[in-house]
N, C-alpha and C positions, 0 to 999 in steps of 0.2 A: 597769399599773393606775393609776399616778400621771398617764398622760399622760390617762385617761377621769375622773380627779378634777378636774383641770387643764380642761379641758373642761367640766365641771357647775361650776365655780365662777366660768368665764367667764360662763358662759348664767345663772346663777343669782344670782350675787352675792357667792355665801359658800360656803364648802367644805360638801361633804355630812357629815349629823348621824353616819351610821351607811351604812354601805356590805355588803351581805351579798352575797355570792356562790351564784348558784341553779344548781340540778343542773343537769346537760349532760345532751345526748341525742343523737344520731347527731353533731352538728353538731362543728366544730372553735373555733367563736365561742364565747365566755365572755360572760354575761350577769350585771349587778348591782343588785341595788333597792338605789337610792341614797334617801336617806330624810333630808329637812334639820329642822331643830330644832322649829318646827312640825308634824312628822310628814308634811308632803305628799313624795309618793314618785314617782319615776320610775324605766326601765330604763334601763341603759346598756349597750354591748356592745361589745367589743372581734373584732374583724374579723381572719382571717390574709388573708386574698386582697381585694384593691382590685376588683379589678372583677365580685368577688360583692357585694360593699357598695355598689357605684355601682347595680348593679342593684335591687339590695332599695331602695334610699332614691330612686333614680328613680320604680320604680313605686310603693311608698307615696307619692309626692308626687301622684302622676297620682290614684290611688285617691282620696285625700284629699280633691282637686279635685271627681272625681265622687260625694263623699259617700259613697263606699262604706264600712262597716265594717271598717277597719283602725287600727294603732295612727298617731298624728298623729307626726312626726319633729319633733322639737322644736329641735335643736341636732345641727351633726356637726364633723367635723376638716375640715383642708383639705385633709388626703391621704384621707379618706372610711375613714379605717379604725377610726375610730372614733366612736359617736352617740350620742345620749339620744334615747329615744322616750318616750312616756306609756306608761303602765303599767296593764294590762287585768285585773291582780289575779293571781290564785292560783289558782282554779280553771278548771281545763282542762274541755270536753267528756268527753275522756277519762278521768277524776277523776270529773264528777258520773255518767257512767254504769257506774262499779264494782260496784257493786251486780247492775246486769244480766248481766255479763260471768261476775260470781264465781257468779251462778245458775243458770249454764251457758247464758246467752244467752235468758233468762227476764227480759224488760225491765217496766218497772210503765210506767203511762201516763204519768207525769212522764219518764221518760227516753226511752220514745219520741216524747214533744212537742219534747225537746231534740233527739233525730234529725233531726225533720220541721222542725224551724225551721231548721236547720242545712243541711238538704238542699235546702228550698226557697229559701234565701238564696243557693245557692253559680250558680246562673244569672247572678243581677245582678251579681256578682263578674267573673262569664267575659263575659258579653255588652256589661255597660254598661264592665265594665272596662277591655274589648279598645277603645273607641270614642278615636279619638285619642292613643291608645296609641304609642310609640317601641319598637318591637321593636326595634329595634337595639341600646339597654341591656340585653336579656337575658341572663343568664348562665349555659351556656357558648355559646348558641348562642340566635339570633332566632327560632326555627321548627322545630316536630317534621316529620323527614321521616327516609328510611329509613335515611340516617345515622347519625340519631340510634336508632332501633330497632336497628338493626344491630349499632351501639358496646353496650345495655343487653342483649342476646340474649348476646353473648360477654363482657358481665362477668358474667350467667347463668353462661356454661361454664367460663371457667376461672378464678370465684373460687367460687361453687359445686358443678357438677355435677363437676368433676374431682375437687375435698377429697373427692368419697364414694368417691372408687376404681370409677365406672360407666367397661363399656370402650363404645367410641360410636365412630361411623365419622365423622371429622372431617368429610368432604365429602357426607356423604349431610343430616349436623344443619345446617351450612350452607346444605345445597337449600332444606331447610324453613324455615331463618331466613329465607332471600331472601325467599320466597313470601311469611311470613307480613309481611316488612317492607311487601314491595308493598300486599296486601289491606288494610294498616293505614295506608295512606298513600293511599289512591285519592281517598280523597271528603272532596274540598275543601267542598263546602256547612257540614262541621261544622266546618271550621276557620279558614277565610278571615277569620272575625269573630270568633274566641273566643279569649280568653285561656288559656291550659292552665296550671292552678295547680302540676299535677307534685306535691306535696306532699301533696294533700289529706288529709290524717285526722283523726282526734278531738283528736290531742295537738296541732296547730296548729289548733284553733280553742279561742276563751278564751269563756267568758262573763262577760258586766259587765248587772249588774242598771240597768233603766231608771228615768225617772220615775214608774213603775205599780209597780216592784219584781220588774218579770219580767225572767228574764235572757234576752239576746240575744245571739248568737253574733256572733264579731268571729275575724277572721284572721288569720293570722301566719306567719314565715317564707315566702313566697311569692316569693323572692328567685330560685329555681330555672324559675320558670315562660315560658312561651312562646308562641307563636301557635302553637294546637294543635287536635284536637279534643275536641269535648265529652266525648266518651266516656270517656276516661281518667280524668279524677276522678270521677267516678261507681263507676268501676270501683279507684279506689284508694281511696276511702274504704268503698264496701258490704263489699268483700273482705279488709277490712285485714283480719291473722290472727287477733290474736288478742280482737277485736271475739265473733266465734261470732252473727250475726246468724242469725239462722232464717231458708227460704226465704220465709215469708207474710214475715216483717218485710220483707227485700231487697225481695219484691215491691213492698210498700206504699210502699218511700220509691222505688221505679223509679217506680212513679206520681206521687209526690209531684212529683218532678223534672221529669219529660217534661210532667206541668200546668204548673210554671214558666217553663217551658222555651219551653214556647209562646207566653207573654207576648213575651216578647222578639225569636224568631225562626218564621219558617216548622220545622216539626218533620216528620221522616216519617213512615209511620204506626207503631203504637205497636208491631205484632210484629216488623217491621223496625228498627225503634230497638234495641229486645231483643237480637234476632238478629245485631246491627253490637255490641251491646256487651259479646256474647259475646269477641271475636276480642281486646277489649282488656282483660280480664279474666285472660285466656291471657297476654298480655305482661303486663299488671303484675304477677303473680304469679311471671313465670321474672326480671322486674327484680328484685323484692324479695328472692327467694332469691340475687340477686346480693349483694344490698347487706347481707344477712344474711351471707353468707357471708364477706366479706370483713370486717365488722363485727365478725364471733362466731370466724368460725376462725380470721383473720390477726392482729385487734386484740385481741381476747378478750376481748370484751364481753359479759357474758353474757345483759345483755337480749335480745340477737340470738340467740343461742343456744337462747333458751327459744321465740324465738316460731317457729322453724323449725318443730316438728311440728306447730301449727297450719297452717303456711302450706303443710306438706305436703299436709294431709288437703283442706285448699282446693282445690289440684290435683287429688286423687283423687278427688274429687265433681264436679268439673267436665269432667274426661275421663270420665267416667260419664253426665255426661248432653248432651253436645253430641258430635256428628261432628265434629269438625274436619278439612279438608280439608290434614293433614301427616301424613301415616301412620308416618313416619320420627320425628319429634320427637315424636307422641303414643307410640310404643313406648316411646320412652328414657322418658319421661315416667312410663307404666307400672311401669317394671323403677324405677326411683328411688324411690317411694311403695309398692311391695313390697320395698324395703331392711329388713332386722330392725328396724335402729334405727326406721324411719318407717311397720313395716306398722299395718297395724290388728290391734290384740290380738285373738285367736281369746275367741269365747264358751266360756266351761269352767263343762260343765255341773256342776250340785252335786247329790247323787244323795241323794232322800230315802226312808222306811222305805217307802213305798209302790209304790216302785219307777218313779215319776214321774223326770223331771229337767225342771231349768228354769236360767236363765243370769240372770247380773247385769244384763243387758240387759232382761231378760222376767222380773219377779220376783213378778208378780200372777198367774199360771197356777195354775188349784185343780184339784180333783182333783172329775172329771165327779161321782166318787158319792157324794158329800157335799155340795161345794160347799166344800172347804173350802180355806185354804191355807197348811198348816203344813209346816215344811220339817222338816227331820233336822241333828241338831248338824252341824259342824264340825269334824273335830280338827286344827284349826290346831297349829301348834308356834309361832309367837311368842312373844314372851315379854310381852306386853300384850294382854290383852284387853277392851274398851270392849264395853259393853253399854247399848243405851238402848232408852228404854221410852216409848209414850204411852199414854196411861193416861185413865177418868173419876176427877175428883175424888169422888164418890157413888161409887163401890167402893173408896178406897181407895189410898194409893200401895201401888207395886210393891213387893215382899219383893227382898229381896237375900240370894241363898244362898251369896255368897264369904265371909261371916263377919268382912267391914269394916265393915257398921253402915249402907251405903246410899253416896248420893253427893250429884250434885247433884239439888233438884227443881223446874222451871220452870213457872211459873202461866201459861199464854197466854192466861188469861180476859179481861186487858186490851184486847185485840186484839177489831177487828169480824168477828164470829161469822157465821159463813155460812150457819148449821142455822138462824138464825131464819126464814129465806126459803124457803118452799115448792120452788123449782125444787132447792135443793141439800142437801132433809133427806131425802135416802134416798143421797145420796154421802158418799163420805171423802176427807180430805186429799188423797188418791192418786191421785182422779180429776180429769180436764183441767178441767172448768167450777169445780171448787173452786178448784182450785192457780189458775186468770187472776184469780179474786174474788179472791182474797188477797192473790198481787202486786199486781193494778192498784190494790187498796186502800193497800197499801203499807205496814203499819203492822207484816204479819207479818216484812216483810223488815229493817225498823229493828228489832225485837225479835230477830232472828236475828244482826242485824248483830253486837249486846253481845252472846250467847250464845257464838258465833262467838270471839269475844276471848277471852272466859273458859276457854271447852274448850282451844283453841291453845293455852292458856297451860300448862293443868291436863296435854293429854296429853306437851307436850315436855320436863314436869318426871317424868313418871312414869316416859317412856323413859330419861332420863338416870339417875334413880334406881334404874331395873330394877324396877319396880312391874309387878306382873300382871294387874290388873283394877280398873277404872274404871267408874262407871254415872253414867249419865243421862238423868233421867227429864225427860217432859210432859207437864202436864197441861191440861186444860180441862173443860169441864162434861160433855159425852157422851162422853168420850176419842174421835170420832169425824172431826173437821175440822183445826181449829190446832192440835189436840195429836197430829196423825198428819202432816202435812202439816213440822211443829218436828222431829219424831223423825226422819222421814225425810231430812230434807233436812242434817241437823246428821252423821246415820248417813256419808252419802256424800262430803261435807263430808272429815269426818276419815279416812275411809277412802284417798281420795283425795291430799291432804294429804300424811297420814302415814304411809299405807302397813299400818295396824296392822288386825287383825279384828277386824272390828264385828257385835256380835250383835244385832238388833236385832228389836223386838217391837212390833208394836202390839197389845195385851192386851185391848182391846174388841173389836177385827175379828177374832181369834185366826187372827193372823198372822203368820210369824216368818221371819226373812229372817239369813243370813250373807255378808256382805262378805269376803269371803275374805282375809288378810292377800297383800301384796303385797309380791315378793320383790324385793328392788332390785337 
C-alpha cells in the first residue's frame, strides 16, 4: 500500500488526506479512495498479475481516446502494477437496481431506464471500441475461439459439476463441448469488429450524474476482454443470476440492443439474432457455475455460494424452452437442476374446511360457491408466529387476539392511490394492473423499503428472544390497494427471509392466506 501512496503523491503533490479500502469482489486487486485535504478523491489499485494491468490500462487508454464512457487513467507505476484512475463514486448499477431485484424481479420505470441506458450504451462500447483497437494487450488471450470455450466448459466440469457428486461419461460431455465450441465459434461477422467485454454486468457498470443530473452508465473492469462476439455480453449481463429479470423485461432490452446495434453494424435478422443468442446464453451460464464453483466451493466465498441456486434455475428454464442440438450435455444438465439441493421445491398443498386445496404459488383460488377465498388455519409448530393484516382505516384497526395489546400499524395513505382511477377501482393490491401502478409509481416501494428495516429488525429480536407472535398491520382508505398490496408483499418478504409462519389477512377482501413456516 505504501508503494500506491508513493505513487498519488508523485501524481499529486502531497500525500493522500485519508486512504479507505473498498470491498472486493471476485477480483484479487485491492482497490482505495484516496481522498486529499480538499476532499477531491480518486481510486487507486493495486494489481497481482502485470499483464492483467497492462491490459486493463491499454485499453482504458484506447477507450478514453474514443471518448467512450470509462474511468480516465490518471497516473500508473512503471512495472504497471499499480495506478490511480478517477473515481466514478459509489453507486453501482447493481446497487441502484436493488429494489427490483429484492421484489422478486418487479423493476419500477426508474430502474428499467437504468437497464435500457445501460444496454443501449454497451454496442458503442463493443463496436467503436473494437476500432483501432491492439488485441494483442488482451489478457489471457487476443480472441475468443474454441480454445478459449473449451478451457471455460471444463472449468464448468471439474470446478463445478464434479463438487456435486454427478457421475458423467467423461468422453461422451466432451463430444458436446467440442460441438458446442464449434457452433459458438463459426460466425465471424459478429466478431471480426467487436470487442467482447467478458465481464459485463450490473456490478461493473458505475453511474455518475451528468450536467442535467441524470445518471449515465460508465464501465469498469473490462481488463478481461477480447475480439469476440457480440453475443456474449448480452448474454452475461440479461442472464446474470441473481438479476431474476422477467422474460417481457429480457425481451425488451433484446430489443433495445439489436436497435443499437444496428447503428453501428450490418445486424441479422432479429429471430436469428435471438436464436445465435440462445447458444451463448448456454455457455455463460456452465462459465459462471465454473467461476461459482471454484469461488464458493474451493475459496469459500459465500457470495458465490448464494448465487448458485439462481444460476441453477436459469439453466432449468432454458433447457425448457430451447432444443439444444447436445442431447448428452442437456441430460447431465437435466439430472444437475433435479439435484435436492437445486430442485424446484414441490407446491404443498394447504387443505382448507371446504375441502378445496390451493398452493403458495396459486393463493387467490375461491371457492366456485361463494366466491369466496378464506383458507383454514395452520397448525404450524414454530415457535413465532407473524400475523399481518390490511385493513380500511373507516372500519377500524384489526383486533389482536394473542392478548399483547396489538403491534405494528402502517398508514399507506401517503402513497399515490390507484382507487382514484376508474380503470383500477374494482381491483386489489393483488392484481397485475395494480401492483405495475404502484411500482412504476414507485413511492410504494420507498415506503416498503423503511417497513422492510423495521420488521427485520423486530422479527430477528423476537426469534432470539423466543417470542411467539408478532402483528402487523396496513392500512389505507378502502383497505383494498396500498394496504393489500403493503400486507402482501411485507407477508412473503418475511416468510421468505426468515423462514417463520405468516398468517396473513386481507380483512376487506375476506381473505386469508398461511405462509407455511419453513423448515431449514
Amino acid at each position: 500500500m505504501q508503494l500506491l501512496k508513493d505513487l498519488y503523491t508523485e501524481w499529486n503533490g502531497s500525500e493522500p488526506a485519508m486512504m479507505e479500502k473498498l470491498p472486493g469482489a471476485g477480483s484479487n486487486r485491492e482497490y482505495y479512495r484516496m481522498t486529499d485535504a480538499e476532499g477531491n478523491h480518486v481510486i487507486g489499485c493495486i494489481g497481482t498479475s502485470k499483464e492483467e494491468n497492462h491490459a486493463f490500462l491499454s485499453i482504458a487508454r484506447h477507450f478514453a481516446k474514443r471518448k467512450l464512457p470509462v474511468p480516465q487513467v490518471l497516473a500508473q507505476s512503471d512495472d504497471e502494477l499499480r495506478y490511480i484512475q478517477q473515481d466514478l463514486g459509489s453507486l453501482s448499477l447493481f446497487d441502484a437496481i436493488k429494489g427490483g431485484r429484492d421484489a422478486g424481479g418487479r423493476y419500477t420505470l426508474k430502474e428499467k431506464d437504468l437497464l435500457k441506458k445501460t444496454i443501449h450504451e454497451l454496442p458503442n462500447l463493443q463496436i467503436r471500441g473494437a476500432r483501432g483497437l491492439d488485441f494483442s494487450v488482451c489478457y489471457p488471450q487476443p480472441e475468443f475461439d474454441q480454445a478459449n470455450v473449451l478451457f471455460d466448459l471444463n472449468y464448468f466440469k471439474y470446478c463445478f459439476l464434479k463438487a456435486t457428486g454427478i457421475d458423467f461419461h467423461e468422453l461422451k460431455l466432451e463430444a458436446s463441448f467440442k460441438l458446442l465450441a464449434k457452433d459458438l465459434t463459426n460466425d465471424s461477422m459478429s466478431s471480426s469488429y467487436c470487442f467482447m467485454y467478458r465481464d459485463f454486468q450490473a456490478r461493473n457498470v458505475m453511474l455518475l450524474k451528468n450536467a442535467k443530473g441524470e445518471e449515465q452508465p460508465y464501465f469498469i473492469d473490462f481488463q478481461g476482454g477480447r475480439k469476440g462476439p457480440y453475443y456474449y455480453d448480452v448474454a452475461s449481463f440479461l442472464w446474470q443470476a441473481s438479476a431474476k429479470y422477467s422474460k417481457t423485461l429480457r425481451q425488451e432490452l433484446i430489443k433495445d440492443y439489436y436497435k443499437s446495434l444496428s447503428h453501428y453494424v450490418e445486424v441479422p435478422p432479429f429471430k436469428q439474432f435471438c436464436d445465435r443468442l440462445q447458444l451463448f446464453v448456454l455457455f455463460r451460464m456452465l462459465q459462471v457455475l465454473g467461476a461459482y464453483g471454484f469461488r464458493g466451493y474451493f475459496e469459500r466465498k459465500v457470495h458465490f455460494l448464494q448465487s448458485i441456486p439462481p444460476a441453477i434455475n436459469n439453466i432449468r428454464e432454458l433447457i425448457k424452452e430451447n432444443d439444444f442440438p447436445y442431447p448428452y450435455l442437456i441430460s447431465v444438465l437435466k439430472r444437475l437442476t433435479s439435484l435436492p439441493e437445486y430442485a424446484e421445491k414441490p407446491e404443498e398443498p394447504a387443505k382448507r374446511k371446504d375441502g378445496f386445496k390451493t398452493t403458495d404459488n396459486n393463493p387467490y383460488k375461491v371457492n366456485p360457491s361463494d366466491g369466496k377465498a378464506t383458507y383454514s388455519k395452520y397448525d404450524g409448530s414454530g415457535p413465532l408466529v407473524v400475523k399481518v393484516f390490511s385493513f380500511s382505516f373507516h372500519k377500524g384497526i384489526p383486533a389482536d387476539d394473542s392478548g399483547n395489546g396489538g403491534g405494528y400499524v402502517f398508514d399507506c395513505r401517503s402513497t399515490h392511490n390507484p382507487g382514484r382511477y376508474e380503470p383500477y377501482k374494482k381491483l386489489t393490491g393483488l392484481d397485475e394492473p395494480v401492483i405495475r401502478f404502484l411500482e412504476d409509481d414507485g413511492e410504494i416501494l420507498t415506503f416498503l423499503d423503511s417497513v422492510y428495516k423495521l420488521a427485520d429488525a423486530h422479527v430477528t429480536r423476537y426469534l432470539q428472544r423466543g417470542f411467539t407472535s408478532l402483528m402487523f398491520c396496513f392500512g389505507c382508505t378502502g383497505g383494498q390497494h396500498r394496504s393489500v398490496y403493503s400486507a402482501q408483499h411485507l407477508a412473503e418478504h418475511l416468510n421468505k427471509k426468515f423462514g417463520v409462519e405468516v398468517r396473513l389477512e386481507h380483512r376487506e377482501q375476506n381473505i386469508r392466506q398461511i405462509l407455511p413456516r419453513v423448515v431449514q
